[in-house]
NUMI-857969 format. One line per field, with one value per residue (C-alpha): residue number from 1; y, z, x. Coordinates in nm, 4 decimals, padded with zeros to 6 digits. Example, Ala and Ser with C-alpha at 12.3 -4.5 7.8 and 13.67 -1.06 7.14 Angstrom:
n <- c(1 2) $
Y <- c(-00.4500 -00.1060) $
Z <- c(00.7800 00.7140) $
X <- c(01.2300 01.3670) $
END
This chain:
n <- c(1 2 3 4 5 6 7 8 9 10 11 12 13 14 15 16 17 18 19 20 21 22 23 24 25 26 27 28 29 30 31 32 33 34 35 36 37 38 39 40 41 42 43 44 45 46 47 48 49 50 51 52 53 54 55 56 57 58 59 60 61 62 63 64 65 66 67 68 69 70 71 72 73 74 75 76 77 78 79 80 81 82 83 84 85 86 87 88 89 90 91 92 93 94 95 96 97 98 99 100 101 102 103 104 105 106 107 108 109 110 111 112 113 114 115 116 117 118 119 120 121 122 123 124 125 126 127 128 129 130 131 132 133 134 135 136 137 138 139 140 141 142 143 144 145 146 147 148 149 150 151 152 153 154 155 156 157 158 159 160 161 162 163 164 165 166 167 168 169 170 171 172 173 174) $
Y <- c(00.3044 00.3275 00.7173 00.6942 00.7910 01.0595 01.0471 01.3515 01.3206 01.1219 01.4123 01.5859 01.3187 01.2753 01.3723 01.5184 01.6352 01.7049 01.9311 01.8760 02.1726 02.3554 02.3311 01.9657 02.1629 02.4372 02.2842 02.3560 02.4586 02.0708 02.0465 01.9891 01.7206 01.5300 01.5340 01.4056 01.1238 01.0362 01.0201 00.8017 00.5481 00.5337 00.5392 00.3309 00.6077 00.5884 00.5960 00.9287 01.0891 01.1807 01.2906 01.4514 01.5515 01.8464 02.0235 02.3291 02.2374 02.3445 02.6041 02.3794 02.0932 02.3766 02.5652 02.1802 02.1167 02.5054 02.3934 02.0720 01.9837 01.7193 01.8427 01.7827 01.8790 01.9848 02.0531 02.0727 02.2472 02.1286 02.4068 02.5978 02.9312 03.2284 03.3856 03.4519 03.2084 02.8979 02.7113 02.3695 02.5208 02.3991 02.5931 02.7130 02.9756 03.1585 03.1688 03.5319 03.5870 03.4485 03.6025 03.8416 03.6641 03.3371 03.5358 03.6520 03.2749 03.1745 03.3474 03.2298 03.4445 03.7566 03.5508 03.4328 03.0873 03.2391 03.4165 03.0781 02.8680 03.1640 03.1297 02.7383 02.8474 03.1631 03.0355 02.6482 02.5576 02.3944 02.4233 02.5065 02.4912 02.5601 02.3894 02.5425 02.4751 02.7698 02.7238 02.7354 02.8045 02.8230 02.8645 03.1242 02.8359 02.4903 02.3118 01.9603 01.8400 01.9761 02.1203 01.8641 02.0327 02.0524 01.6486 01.6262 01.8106 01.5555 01.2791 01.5464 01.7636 01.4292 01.3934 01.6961 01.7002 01.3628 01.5156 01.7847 01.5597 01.3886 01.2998 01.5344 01.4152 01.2725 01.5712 01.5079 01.1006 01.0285) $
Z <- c(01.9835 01.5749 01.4419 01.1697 00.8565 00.7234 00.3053 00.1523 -00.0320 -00.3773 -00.5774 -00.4154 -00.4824 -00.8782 -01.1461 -01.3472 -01.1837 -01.3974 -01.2437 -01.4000 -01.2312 -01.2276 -01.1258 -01.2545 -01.1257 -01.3465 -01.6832 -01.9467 -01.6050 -01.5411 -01.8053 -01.6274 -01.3994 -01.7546 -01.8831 -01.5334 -01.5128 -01.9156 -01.8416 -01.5274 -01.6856 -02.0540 -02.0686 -01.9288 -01.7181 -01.6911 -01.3874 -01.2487 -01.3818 -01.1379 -01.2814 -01.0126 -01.0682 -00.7890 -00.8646 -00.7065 -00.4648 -00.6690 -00.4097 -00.1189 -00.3207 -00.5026 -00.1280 -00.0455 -00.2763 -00.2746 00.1557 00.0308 00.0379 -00.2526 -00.5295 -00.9408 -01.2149 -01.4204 -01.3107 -01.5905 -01.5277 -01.7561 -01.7201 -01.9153 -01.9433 -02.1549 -02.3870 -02.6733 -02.8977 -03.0738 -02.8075 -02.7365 -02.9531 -02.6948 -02.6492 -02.3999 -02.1755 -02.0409 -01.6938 -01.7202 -01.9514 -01.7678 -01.8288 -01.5655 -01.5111 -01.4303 -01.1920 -00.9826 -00.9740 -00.7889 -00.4925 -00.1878 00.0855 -00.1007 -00.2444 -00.6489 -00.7362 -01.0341 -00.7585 -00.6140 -00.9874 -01.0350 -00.7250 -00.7995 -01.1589 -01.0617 -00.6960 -00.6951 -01.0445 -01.1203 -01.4960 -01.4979 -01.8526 -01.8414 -02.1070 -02.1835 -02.3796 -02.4634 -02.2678 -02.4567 -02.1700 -01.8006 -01.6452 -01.3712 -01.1459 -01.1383 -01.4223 -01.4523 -01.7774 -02.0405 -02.3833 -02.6648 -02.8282 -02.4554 -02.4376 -02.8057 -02.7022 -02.3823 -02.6430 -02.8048 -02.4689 -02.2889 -02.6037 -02.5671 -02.2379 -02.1987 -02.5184 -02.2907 -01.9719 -02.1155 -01.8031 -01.7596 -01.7590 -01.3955 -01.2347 -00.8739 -00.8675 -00.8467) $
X <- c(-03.8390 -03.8745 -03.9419 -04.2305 -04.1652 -04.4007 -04.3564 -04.4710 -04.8472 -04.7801 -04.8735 -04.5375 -04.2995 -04.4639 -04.1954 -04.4831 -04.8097 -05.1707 -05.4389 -05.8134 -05.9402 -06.3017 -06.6406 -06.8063 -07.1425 -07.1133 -07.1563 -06.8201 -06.6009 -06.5931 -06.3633 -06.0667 -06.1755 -06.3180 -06.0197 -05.8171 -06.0954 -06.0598 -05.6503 -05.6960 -05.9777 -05.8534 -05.4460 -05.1796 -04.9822 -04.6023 -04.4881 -04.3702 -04.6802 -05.0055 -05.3174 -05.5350 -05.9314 -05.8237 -06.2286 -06.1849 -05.8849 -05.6186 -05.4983 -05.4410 -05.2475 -05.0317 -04.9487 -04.8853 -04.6319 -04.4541 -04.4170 -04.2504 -03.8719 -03.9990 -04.2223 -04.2583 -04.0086 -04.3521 -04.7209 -04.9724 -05.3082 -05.5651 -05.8841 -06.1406 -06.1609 -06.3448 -06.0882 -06.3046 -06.1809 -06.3748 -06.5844 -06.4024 -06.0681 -05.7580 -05.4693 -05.2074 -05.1804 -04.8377 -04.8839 -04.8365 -05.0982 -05.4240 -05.7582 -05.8665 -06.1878 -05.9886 -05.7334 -06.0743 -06.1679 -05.8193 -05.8609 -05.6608 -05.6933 -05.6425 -05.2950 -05.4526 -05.3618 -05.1995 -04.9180 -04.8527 -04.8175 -04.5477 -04.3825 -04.3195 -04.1953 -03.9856 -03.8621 -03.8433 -03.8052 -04.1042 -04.2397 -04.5363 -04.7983 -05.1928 -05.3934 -05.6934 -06.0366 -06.2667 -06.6062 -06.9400 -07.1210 -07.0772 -07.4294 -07.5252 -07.6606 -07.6229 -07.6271 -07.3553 -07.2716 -07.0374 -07.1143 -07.1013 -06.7930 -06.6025 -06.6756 -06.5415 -06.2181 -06.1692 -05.9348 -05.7438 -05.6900 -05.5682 -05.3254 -05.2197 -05.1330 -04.9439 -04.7216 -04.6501 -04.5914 -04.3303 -04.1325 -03.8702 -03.4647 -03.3729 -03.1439 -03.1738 -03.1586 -03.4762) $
END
């Protein structure tokens, strides 16, 4: 009798992991999954990294991957937020430093998704960066489509984050 083999997801066993998270129904929170879809159709990905249009499951692949004996060296969360800056203006936040009304949006069972992204920096080791764009507008019901100057920021945000997936140094022998 042969015992199967159960792999872990391909997102776990990725050296580098991208997250294009948000709402695609909610006009500039679709953001995220833009710029996952832009990466997937329009560059030649090395191998090691996974780009993922997660929408709004974000908190079930990141409790995935904090269960997992195998998970990424890096995960990169590419999402939009409202930080008062220059709408479509990209930037970085510290993990520490998210804006409250982006904290409310990852709730998980009273656990934020913010909690769990720290737990994979502070107890596994995984790096963790958050690149943001400043939304124009985020509608009250549902309205798809980005802003003009959110789909302008899609080349430069994919840029962006493949400078800061470069794949990490092999430790582990993978």
């Amino acid at each position: 009798m042969s015992r199967a083999t159960c792999l872990p997801p391909e997102y776990c066993r990725a050296r580098v992991l991208v997250l294009g998270c948000g709402n695609v129904l909610f006009g500039d929170d679709g953001f995220g999954p833009a710029v996952a879809d832009y990466l997937n159709e329009n560059f030649d990905l090395p191998e090691g990294l996974c780009v993922a249009n997660v929408g709004l499951s974000a908190r079930e692949i990141l409790f995935t991957i904090a269960l997992s004996d195998v998970r990424p060296a890096r995960i990169i969360i590419v999402d939009a937020v409202d930080a008062g800056r220059a709408p479509g203006e990209l930037f970085e936040i510290d993990l520490r430093a998210l804006p409250e009304k982006k904290i409310d949006d990852f709730s998980m069972h009273q656990m934020p998704t913010s909690n769990l992204l720290r737990e994979l920096e502070d107890l596994c080791g995984v790096e963790i960066a958050i690149i943001a764009a400043q939304v124009e507008r985020i509608p009250d019901g549902v309205s798809p489509g980005l802003s003009s100057r959110l789909r302008e920021a899609i080349p430069a945000a994919c840029e962006l984050v493949l400078e800061k997936g470069a794949l990490p140094r092999c430790t582990n022998g993978k």
